[in-house]
BAFI-3210 file (N, C-alpha, C; in Angstrom, 3 decimals, decimal comma, padded with zeros to 6 digits):
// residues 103
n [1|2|3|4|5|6|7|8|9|10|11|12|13|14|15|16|17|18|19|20|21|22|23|24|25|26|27|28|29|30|31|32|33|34|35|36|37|38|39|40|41|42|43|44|45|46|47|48|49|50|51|52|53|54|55|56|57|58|59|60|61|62|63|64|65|66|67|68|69|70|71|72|73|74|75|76|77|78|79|80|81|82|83|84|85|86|87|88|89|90|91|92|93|94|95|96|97|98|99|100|101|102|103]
n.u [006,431|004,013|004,481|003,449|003,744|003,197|001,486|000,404|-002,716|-002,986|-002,223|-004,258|-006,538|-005,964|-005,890|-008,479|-009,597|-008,833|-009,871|-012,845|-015,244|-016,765|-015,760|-013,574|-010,131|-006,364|-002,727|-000,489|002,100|004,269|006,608|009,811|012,506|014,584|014,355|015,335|015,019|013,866|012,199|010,804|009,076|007,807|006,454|004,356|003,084|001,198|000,383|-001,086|-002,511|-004,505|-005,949|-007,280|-008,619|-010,422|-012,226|-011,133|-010,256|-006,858|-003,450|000,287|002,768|005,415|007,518|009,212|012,056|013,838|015,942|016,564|017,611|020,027|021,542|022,860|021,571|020,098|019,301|015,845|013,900|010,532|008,134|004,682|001,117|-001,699|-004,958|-008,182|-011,506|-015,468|-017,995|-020,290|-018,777|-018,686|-016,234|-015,078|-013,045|-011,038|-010,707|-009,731|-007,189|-006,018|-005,848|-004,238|-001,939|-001,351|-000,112]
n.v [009,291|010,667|011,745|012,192|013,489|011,879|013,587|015,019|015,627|013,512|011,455|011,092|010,863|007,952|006,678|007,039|005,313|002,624|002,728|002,194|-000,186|-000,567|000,279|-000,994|-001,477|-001,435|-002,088|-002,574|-003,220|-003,419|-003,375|-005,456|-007,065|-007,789|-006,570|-003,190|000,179|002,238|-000,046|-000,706|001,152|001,686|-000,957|-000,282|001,903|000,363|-001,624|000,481|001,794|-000,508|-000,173|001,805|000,917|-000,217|001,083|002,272|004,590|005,332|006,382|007,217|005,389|005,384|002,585|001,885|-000,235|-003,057|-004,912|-008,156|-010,161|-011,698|-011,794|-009,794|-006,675|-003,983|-001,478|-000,470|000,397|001,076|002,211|001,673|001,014|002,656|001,982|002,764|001,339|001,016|001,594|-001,075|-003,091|-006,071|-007,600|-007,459|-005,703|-007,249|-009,730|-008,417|-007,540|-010,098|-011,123|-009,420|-009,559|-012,303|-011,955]
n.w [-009,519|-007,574|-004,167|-000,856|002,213|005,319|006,878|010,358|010,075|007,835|009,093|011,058|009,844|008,627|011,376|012,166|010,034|010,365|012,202|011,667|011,239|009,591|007,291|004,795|004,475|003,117|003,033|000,550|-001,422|-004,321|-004,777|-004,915|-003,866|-005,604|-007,503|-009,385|-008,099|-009,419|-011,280|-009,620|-008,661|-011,272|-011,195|-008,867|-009,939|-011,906|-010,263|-008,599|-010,776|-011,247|-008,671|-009,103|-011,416|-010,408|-008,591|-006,579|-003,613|-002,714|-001,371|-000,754|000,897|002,974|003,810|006,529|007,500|008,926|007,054|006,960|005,545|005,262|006,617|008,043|009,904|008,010|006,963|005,483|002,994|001,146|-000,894|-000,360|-000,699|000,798|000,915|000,672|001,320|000,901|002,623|003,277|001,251|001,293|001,188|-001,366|-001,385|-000,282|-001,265|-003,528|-002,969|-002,612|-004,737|-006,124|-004,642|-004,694|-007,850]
ca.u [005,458|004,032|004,613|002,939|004,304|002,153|000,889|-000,845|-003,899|-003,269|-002,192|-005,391|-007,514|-005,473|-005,726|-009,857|-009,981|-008,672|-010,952|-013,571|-015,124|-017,435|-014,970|-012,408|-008,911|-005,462|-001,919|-000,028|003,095|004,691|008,125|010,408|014,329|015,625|014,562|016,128|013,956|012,984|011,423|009,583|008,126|006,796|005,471|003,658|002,317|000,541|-000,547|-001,844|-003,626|-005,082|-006,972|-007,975|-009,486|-011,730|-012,812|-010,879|-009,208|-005,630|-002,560|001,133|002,899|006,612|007,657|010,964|012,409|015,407|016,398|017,651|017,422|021,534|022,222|022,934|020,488|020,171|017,677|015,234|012,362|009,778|006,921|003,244|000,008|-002,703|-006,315|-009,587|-012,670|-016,274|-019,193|-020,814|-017,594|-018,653|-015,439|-014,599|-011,331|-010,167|-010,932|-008,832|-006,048|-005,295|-005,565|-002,493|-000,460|-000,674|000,255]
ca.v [008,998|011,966|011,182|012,851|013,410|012,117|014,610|014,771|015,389|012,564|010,477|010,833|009,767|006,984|006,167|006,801|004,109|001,582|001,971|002,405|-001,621|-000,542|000,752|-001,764|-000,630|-002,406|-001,655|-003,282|-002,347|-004,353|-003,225|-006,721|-006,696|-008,190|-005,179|-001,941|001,162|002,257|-000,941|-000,902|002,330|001,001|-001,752|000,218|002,288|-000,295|-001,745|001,725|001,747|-001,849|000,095|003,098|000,870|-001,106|002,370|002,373|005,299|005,082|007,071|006,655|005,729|005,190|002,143|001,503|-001,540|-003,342|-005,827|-009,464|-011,145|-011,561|-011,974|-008,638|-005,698|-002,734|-000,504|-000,919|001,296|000,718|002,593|001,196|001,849|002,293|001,611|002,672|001,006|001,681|000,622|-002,164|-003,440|-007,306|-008,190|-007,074|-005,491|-008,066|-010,636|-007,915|-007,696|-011,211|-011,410|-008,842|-010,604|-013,385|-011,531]
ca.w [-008,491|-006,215|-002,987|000,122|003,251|006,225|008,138|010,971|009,427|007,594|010,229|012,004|008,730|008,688|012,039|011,684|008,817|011,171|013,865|011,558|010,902|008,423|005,960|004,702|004,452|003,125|002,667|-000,507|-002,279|-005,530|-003,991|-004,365|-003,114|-006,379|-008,432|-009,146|-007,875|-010,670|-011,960|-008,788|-009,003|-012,042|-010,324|-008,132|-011,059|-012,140|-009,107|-008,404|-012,211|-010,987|-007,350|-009,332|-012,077|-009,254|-008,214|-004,863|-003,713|-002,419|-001,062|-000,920|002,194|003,104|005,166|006,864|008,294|009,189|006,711|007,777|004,950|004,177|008,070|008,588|009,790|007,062|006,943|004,133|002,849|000,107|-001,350|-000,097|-001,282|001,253|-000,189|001,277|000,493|001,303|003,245|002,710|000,633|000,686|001,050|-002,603|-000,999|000,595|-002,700|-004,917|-002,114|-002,628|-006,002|-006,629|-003,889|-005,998|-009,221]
c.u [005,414|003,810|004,056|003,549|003,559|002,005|000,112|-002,217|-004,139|-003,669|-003,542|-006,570|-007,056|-006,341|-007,848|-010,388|-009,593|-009,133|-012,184|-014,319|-015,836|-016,986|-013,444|-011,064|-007,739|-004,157|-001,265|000,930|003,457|006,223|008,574|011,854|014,788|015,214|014,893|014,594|013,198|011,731|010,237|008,396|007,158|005,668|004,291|002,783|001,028|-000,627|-001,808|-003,376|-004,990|-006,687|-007,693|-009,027|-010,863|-012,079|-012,645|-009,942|-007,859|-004,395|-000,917|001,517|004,881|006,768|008,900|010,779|013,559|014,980|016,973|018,221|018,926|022,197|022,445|022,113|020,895|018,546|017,275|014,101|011,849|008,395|005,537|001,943|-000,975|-003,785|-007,434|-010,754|-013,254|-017,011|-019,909|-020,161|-017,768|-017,648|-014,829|-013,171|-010,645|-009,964|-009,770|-007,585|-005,001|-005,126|-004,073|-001,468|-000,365|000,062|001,440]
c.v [010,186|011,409|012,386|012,701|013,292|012,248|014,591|014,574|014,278|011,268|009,834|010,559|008,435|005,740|006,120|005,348|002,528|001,236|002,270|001,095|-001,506|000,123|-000,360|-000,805|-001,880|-001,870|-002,901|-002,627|-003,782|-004,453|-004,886|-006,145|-007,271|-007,290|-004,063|-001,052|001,839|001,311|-001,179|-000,053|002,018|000,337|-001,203|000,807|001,284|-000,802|-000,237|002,329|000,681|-001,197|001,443|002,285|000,175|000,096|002,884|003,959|004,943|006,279|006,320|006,418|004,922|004,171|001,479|000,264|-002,043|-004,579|-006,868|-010,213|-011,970|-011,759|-011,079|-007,780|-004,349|-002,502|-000,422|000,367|000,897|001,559|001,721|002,112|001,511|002,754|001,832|002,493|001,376|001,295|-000,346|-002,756|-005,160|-007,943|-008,437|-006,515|-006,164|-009,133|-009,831|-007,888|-009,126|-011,675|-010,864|-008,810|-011,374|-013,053|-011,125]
c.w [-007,541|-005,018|-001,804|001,568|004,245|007,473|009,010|010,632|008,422|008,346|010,842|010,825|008,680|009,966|012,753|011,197|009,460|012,139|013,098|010,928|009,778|007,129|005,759|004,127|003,829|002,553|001,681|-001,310|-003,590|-005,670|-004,369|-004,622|-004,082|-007,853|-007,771|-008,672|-008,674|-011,532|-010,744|-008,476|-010,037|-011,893|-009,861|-008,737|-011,531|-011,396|-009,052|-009,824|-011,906|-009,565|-008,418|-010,296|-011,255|-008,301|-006,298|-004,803|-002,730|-002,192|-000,932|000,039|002,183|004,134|005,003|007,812|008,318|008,117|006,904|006,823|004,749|005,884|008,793|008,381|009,010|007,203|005,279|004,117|001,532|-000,058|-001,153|-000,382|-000,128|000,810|000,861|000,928|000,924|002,000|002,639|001,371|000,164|000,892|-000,384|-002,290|-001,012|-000,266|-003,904|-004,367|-002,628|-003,723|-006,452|-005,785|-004,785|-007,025|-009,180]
res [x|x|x|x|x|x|x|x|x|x|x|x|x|x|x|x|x|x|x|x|x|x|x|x|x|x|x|x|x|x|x|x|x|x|x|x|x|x|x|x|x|x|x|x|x|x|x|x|x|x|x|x|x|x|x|x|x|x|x|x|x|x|x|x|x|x|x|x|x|x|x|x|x|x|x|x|x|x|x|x|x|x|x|x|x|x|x|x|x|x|x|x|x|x|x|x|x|x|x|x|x|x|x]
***
C-alpha cells in the first residue's frame, strides 16, 4: 500500500472538501482489531478496488487514537481511506458508504 504523507497542501484540499456542501466526501477504513496488519491492508485493498470501481477517487490517511477497549489506554493507529465524490452526487456516496460498513 503507498501511503502519502499529509501535507499541507494536502491538508488544505482536505480541509476545502469539507467546507465544500456541494461535493460529498467520506472517510472509511476496513481496519478491524482482531486482525493481523497485514490481513488488513488487504482489506483495505479491496475496499479501495470497491471506490475506484464506483468511479470515486480516494486517498490514504493515517488515524491515531487511544484505545480503551481492554480497560487500558494504548495508542492505536489504522489505515483510512478518504473518498471524494462529485457534484451533484445524489447521495450515491453516502448509499455506497453504508453499504461497505455493512460488508
Amino acid at each position: 500500500m503507498k501511503k502519502t504523507d499529509l501535507k499541507e497542501t494536502t491538508l488544505s484540499r482536505v480541509f476545502r472538501y469539507f467546507h465544500n456542501k456541494k461535493i460529498p466526501v467520506g472517510i472509511i477504513t476496513a481496519f478491524r482489531s482482531d486482525k493481523s496488519y497485514k490481513e488488513n491492508v488487504n482489506r483495505n485493498k479491496v475496499l479501495a478496488n470497491k471506490i475506484t470501481s464506483a468511479k470515486y477517487g480516494y486517498f490514504y490517511v493515517e488515524g491515531h487514537w487511544q484505545d480503551k477497549s481492554d480497560g487500558n489506554k494504548a495508542a492505536a493507529k489504522e489505515d483510512s481511506i478518504f473518498i471524494v465524490g462529485g457534484e451533484n452526487d445524489n447521495g450515491k456516496l453516502k448509499g455506497l458508504l453504508k453499504k461497505w460498513i455493512r460488508e
